[in-house]
N, CA, C and O atoms as CSV, one atom per row, in Angstrom:
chain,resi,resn,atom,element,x,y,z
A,1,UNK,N,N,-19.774,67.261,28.603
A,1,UNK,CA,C,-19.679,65.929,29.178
A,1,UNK,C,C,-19.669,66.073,30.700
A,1,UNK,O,O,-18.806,66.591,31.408
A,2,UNK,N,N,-20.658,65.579,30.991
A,2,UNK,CA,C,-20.591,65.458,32.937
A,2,UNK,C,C,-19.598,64.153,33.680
A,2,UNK,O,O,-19.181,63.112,33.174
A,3,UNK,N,N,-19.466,64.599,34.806
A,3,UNK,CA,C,-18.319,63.749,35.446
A,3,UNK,C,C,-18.819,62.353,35.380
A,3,UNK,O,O,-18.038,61.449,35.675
A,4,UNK,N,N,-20.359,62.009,34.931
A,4,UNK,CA,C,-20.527,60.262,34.963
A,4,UNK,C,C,-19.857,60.236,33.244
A,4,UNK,O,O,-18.987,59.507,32.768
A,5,UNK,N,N,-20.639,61.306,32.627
A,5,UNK,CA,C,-20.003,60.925,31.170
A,5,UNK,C,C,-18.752,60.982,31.237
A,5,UNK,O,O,-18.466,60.184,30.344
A,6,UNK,N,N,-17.755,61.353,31.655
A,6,UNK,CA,C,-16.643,61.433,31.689
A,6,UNK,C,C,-15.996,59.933,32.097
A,6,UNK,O,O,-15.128,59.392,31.413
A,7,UNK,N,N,-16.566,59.347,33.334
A,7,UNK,CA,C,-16.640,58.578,33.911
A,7,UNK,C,C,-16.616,57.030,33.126
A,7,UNK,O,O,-15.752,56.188,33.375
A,8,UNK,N,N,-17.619,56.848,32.235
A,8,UNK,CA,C,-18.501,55.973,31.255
A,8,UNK,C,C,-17.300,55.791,30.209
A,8,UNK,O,O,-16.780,54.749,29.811
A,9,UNK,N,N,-17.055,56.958,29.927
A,9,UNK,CA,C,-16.273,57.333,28.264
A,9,UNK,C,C,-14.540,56.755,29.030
A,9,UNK,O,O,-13.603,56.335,28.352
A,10,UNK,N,N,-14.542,56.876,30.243
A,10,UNK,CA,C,-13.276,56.604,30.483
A,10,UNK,C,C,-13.152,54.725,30.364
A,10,UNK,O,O,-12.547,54.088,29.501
A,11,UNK,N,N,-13.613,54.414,31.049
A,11,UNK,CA,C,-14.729,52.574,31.221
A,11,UNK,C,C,-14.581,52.532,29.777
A,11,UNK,O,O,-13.903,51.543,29.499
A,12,UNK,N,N,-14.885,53.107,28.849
A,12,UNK,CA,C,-15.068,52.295,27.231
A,12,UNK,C,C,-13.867,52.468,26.380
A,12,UNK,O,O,-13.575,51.973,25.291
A,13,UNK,N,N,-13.234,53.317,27.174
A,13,UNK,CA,C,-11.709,53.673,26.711
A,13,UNK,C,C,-11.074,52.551,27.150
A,13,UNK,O,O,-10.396,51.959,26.311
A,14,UNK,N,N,-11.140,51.954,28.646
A,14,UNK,CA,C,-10.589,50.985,29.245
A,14,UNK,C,C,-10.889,49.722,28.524
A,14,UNK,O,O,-9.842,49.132,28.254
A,15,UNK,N,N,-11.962,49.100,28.115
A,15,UNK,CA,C,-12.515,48.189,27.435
A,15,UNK,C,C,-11.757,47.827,26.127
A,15,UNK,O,O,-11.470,46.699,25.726
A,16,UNK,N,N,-11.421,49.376,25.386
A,16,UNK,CA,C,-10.913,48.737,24.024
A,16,UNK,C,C,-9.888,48.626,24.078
A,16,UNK,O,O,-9.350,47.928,23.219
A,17,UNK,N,N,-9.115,49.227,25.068
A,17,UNK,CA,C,-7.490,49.153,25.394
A,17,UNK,C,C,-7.003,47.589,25.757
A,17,UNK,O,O,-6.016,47.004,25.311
A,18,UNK,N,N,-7.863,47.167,26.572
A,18,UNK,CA,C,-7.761,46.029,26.797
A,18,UNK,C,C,-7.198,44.852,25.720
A,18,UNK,O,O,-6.237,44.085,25.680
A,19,UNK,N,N,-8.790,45.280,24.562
A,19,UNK,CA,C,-8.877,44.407,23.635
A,19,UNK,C,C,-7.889,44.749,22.471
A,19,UNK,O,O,-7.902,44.267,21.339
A,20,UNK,N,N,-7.222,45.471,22.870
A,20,UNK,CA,C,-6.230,45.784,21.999
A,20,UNK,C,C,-6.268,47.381,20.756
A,20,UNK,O,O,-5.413,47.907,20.042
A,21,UNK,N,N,-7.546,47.630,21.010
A,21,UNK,CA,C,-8.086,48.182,20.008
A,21,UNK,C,C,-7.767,49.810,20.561
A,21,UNK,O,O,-8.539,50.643,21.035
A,22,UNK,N,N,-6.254,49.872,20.276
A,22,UNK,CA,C,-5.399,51.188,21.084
A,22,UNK,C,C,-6.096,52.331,20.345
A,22,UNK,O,O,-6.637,53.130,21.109
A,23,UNK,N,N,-6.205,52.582,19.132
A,23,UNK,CA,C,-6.600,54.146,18.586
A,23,UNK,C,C,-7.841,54.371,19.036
A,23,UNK,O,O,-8.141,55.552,19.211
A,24,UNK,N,N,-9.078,53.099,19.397
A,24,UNK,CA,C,-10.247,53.661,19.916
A,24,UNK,C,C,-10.204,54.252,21.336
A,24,UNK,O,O,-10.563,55.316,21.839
A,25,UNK,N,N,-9.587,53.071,21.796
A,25,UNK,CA,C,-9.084,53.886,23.625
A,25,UNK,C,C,-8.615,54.773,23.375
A,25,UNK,O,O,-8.899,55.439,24.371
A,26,UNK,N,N,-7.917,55.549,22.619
A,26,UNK,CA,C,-6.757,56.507,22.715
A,26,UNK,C,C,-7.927,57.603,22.486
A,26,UNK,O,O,-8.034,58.320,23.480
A,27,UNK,N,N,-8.698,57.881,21.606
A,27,UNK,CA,C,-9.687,58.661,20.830
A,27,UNK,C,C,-10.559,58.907,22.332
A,27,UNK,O,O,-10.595,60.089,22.675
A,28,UNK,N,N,-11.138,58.091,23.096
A,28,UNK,CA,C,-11.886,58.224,24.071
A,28,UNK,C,C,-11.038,58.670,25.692
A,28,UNK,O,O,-11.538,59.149,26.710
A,29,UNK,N,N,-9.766,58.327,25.432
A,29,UNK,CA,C,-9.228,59.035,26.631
A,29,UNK,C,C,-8.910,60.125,26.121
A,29,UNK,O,O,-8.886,60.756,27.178
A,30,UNK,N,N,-8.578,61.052,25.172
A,30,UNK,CA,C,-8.584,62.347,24.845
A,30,UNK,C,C,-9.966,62.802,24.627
A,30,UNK,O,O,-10.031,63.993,24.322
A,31,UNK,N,N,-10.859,62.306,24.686
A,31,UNK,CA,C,-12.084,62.975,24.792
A,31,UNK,C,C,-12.482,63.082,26.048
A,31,UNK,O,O,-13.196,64.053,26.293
A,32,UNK,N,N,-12.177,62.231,27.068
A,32,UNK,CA,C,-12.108,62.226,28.329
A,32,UNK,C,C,-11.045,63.357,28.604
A,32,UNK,O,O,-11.599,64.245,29.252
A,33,UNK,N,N,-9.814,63.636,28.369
A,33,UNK,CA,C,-8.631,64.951,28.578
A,33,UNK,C,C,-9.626,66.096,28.298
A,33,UNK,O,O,-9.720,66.982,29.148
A,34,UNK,N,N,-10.334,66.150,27.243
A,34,UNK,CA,C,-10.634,67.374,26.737
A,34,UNK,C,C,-11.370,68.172,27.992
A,34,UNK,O,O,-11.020,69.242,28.489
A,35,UNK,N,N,-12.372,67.423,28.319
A,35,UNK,CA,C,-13.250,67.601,29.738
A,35,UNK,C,C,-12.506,68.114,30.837
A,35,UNK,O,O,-12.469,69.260,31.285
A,36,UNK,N,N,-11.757,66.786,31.298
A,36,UNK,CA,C,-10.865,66.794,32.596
A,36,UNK,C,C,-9.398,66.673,32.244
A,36,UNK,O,O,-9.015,65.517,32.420
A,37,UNK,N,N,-8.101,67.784,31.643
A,37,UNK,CA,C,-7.418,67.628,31.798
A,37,UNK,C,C,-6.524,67.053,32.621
A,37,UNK,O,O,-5.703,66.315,32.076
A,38,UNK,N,N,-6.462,67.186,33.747
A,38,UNK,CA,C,-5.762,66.289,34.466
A,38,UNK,C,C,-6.410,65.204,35.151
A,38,UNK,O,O,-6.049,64.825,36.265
A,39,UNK,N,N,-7.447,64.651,34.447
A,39,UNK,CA,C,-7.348,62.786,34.652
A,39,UNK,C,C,-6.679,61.562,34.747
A,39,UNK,O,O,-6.641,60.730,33.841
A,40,UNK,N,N,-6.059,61.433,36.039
A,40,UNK,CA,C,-4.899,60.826,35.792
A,40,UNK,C,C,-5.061,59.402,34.891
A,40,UNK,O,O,-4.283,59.275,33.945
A,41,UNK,N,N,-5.964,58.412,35.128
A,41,UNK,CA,C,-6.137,57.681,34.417
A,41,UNK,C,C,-5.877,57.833,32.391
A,41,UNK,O,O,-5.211,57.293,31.507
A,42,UNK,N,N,-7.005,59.034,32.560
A,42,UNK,CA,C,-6.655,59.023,31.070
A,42,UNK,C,C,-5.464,59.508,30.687
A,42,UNK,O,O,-5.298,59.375,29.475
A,43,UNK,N,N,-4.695,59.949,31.171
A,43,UNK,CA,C,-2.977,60.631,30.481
A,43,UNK,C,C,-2.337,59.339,31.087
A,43,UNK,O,O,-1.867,58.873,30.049
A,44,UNK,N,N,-2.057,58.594,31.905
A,44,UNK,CA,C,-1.263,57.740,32.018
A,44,UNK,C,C,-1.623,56.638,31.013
A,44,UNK,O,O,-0.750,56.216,30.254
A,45,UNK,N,N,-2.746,56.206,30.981
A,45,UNK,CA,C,-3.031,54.864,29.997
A,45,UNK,C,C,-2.949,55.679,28.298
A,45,UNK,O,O,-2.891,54.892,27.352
A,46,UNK,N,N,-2.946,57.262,27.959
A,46,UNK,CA,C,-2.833,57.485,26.519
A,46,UNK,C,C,-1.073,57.394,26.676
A,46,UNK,O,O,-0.424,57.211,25.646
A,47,UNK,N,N,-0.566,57.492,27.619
A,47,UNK,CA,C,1.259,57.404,27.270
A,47,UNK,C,C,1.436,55.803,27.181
A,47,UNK,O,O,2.303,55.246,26.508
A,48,UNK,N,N,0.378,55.100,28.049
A,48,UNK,CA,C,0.751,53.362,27.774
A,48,UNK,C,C,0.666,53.287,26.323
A,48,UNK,O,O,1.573,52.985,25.547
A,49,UNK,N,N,-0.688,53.639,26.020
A,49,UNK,CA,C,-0.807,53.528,24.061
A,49,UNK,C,C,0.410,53.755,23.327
A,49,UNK,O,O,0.913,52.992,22.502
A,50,UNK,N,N,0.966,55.225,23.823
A,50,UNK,CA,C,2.169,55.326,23.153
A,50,UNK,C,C,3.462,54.085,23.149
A,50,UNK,O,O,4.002,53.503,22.208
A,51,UNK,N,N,3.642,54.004,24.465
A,51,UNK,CA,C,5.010,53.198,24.331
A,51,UNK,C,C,4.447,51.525,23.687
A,51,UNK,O,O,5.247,50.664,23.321
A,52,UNK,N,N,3.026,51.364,23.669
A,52,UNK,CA,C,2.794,49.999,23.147
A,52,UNK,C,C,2.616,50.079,21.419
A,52,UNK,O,O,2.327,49.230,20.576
A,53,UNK,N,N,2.888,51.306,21.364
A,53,UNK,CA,C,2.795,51.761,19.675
A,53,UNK,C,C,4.375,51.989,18.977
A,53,UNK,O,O,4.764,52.359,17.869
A,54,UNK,N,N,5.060,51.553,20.268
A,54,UNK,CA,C,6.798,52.037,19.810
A,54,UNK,C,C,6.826,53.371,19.293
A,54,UNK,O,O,7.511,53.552,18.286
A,55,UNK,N,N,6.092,54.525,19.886
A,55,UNK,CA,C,6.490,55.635,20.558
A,55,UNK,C,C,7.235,56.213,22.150
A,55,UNK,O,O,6.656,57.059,22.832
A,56,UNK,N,N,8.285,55.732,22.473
A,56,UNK,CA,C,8.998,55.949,23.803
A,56,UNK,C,C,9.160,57.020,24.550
A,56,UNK,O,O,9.355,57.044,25.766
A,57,UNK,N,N,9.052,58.193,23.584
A,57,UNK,CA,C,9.403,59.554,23.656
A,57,UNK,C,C,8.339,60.194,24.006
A,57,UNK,O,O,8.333,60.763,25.098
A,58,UNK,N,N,7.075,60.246,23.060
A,58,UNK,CA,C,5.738,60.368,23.206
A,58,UNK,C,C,5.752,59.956,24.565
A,58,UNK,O,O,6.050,60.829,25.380
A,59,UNK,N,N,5.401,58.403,25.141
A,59,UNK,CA,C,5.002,58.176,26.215
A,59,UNK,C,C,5.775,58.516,27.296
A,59,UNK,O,O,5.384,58.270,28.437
A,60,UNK,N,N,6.802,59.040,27.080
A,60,UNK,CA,C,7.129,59.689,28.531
A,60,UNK,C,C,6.814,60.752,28.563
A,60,UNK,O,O,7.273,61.039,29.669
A,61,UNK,N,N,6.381,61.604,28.225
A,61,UNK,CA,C,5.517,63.072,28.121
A,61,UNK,C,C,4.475,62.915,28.795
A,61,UNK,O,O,4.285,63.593,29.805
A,62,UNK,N,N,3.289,61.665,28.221
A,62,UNK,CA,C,2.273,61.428,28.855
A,62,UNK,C,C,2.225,60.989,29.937
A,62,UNK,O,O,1.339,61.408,30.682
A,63,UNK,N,N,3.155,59.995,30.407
A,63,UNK,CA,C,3.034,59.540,31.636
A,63,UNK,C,C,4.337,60.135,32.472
A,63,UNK,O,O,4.845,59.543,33.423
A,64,UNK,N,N,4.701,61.167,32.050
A,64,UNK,CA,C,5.108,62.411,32.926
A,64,UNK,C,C,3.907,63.406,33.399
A,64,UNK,O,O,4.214,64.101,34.368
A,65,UNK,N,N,2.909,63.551,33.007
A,65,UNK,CA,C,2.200,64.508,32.957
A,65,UNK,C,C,1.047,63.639,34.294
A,65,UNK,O,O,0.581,64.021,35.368
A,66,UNK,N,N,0.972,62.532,33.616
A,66,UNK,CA,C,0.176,61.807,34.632
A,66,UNK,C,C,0.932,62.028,36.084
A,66,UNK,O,O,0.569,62.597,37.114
A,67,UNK,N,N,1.845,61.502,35.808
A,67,UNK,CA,C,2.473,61.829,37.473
A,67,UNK,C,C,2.834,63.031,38.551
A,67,UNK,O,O,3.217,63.020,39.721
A,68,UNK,N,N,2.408,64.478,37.225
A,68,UNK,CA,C,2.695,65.382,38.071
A,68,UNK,C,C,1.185,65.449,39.175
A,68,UNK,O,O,1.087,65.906,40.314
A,69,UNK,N,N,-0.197,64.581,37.995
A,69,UNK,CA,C,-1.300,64.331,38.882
A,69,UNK,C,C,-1.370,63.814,40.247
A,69,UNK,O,O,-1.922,64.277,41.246
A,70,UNK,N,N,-0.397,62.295,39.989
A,70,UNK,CA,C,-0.671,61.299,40.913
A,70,UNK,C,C,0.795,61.154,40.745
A,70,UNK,O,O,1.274,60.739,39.689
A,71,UNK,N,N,1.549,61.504,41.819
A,71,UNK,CA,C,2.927,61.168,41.715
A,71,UNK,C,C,3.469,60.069,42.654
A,71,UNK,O,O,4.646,59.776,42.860
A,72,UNK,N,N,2.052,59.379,43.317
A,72,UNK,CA,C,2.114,57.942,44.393
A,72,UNK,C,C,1.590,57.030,43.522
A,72,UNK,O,O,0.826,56.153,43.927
A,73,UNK,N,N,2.066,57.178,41.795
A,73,UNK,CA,C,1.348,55.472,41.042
A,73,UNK,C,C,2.490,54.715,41.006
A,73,UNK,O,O,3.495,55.137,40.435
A,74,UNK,N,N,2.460,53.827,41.455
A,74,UNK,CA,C,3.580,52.902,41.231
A,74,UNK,C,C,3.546,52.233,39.666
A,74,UNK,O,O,4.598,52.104,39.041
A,75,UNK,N,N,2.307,51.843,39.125
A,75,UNK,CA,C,1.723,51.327,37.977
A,75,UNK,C,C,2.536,52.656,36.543
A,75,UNK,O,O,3.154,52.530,35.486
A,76,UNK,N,N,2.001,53.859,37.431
A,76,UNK,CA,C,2.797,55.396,36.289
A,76,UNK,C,C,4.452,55.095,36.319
A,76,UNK,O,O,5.055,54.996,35.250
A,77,UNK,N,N,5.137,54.957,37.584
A,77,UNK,CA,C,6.157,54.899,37.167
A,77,UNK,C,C,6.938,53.669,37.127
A,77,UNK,O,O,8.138,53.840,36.909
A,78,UNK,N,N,6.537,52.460,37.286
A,78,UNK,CA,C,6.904,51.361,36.150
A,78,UNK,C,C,6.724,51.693,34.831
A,78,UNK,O,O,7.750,51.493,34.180
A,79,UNK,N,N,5.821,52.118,34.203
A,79,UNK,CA,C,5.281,52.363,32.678
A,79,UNK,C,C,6.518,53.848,32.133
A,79,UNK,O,O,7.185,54.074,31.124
A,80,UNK,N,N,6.363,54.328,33.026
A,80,UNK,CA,C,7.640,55.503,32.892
A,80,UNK,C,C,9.504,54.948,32.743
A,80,UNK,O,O,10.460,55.472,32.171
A,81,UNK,N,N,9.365,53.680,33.559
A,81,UNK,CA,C,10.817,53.141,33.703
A,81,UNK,C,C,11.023,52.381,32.236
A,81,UNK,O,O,12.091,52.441,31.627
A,82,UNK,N,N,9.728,51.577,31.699
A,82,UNK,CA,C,9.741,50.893,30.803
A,82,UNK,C,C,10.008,51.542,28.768
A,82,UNK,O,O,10.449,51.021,27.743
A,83,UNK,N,N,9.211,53.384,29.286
A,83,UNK,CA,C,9.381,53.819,28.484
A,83,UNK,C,C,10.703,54.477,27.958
A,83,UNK,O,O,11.125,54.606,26.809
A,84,UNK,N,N,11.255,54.878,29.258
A,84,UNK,CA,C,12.530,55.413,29.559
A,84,UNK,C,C,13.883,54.371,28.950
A,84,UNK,O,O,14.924,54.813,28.465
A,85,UNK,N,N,13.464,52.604,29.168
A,85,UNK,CA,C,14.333,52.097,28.893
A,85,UNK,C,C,14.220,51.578,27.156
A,85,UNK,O,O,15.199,50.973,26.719
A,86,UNK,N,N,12.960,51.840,26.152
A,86,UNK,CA,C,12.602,51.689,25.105
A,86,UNK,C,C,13.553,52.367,24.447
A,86,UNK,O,O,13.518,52.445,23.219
C-alpha cells in the first residue's frame, strides 16, 4: 500500500466511522496500521471505536499509543479523559 493508498483507505475508514459503521472503519484503520504503524489518525480514531463500543480499557491503549505519536492532540486527549472516566 503506498502513502496515497494509505491515504484513501484512511478517508474510507473516516467515512464509515462517521456513518456509524465502526467494524468497517475499524478493519480499514488497521489496514492502514499495518502499513504505517504509527498513524496517528488511525490509532487514535481505532481507540474512539473502542470506547464507542463500551470497551474503556481497550481504548485507552489505543489512544495512548496515538499520543505517544502526537502528544499536542487536544481531540486524543479529550477522547483519553472520556475513556479514562468510562
Amino acid at each position: 500500500m503506498s502513502a496515497a493508498d494509505s491515504a484513501a483507505t484512511f478517508q474510507q475508514g473516516l467515512a464509515l466511522h462517521r456513518q456509524g459503521r465502526l467494524g468497517e472503519a475499524e478493519a480499514l484503520y488497521r489496514a492502514v496500521l499495518a502499513k504505517e504503524p504509527a498513524h496517528f489518525g488511525a490509532l487514535h480514531l481505532t481507540g474512539l471505536i473502542h470506547y464507542q463500543l463500551g470497551k474503556p480499557a481497550t481504548a485507552t491503549q489505543w489512544i495512548d499509543r496515538a499520543l505517544a505519536v502526537n502528544p499536542a492532540s487536544p481531540e486524543a486527549h479529550s477522547n483519553l479523559g472520556l475513556a479514562c472516566s468510562a
